[in-house]
C-alpha positions as CSV (number, residue, x, y, z in Angstrom):
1,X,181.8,120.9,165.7
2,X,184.0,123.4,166.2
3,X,183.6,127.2,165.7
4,X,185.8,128.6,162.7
5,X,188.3,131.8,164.1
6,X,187.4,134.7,162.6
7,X,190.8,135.8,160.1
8,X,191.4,139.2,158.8
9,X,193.7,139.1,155.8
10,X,195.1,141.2,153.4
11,X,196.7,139.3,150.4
12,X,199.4,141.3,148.2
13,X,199.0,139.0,145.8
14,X,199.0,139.7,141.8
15,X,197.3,136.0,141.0
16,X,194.1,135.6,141.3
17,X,194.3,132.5,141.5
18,X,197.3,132.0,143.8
19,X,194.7,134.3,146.6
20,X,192.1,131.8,146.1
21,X,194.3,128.8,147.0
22,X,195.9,130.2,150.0
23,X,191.7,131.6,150.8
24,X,190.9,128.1,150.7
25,X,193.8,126.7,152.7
26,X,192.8,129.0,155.6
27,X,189.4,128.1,155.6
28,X,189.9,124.5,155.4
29,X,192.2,124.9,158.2
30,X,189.7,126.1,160.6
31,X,189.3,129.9,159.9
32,X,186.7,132.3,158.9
33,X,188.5,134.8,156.3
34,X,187.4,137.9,155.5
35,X,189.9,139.5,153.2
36,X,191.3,141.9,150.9
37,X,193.8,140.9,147.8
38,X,195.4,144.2,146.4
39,X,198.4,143.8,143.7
40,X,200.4,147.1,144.0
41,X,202.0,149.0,147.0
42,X,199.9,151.4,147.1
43,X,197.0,149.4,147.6
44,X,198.5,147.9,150.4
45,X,199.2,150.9,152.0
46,X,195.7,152.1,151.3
47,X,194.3,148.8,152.5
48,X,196.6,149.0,155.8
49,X,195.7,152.9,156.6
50,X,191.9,152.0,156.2
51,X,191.5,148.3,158.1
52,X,193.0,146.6,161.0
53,X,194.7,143.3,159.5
54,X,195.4,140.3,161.5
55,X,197.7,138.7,159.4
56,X,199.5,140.2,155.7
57,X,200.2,137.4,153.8
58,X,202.4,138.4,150.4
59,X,204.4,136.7,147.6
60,X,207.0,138.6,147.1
């Protein structure tokens, strides 16, 4: 069995929901997420200026 990779992600998402799906995706595809999901701008930039991010995934 393979080892997951380890995936740091910030969601900008305002669903719920919608994060979950896309959380779930990743892990079934082989990665171990540990993430953020913030709805505004400013929690983005908050979450950016306080974490190192591998990947900023967003629906706008």
């Amino acid at each position: 069995m393979n080892k997951a990779q380890p995936l740091r992600c910030l969601f900008v998402e305002d669903s719920e929901d919608d994060a979950r799906l896309l959380l779930r995706r990743l892990r079934d595809g082989g990665f171990d997420v540990t993430f953020e999901r913030v709805e505004t701008a400013e929690g983005m930039r908050t979450a950016l200026a306080q974490k190192c991010w591998d990947v900023v995934l967003s629906d706008y």
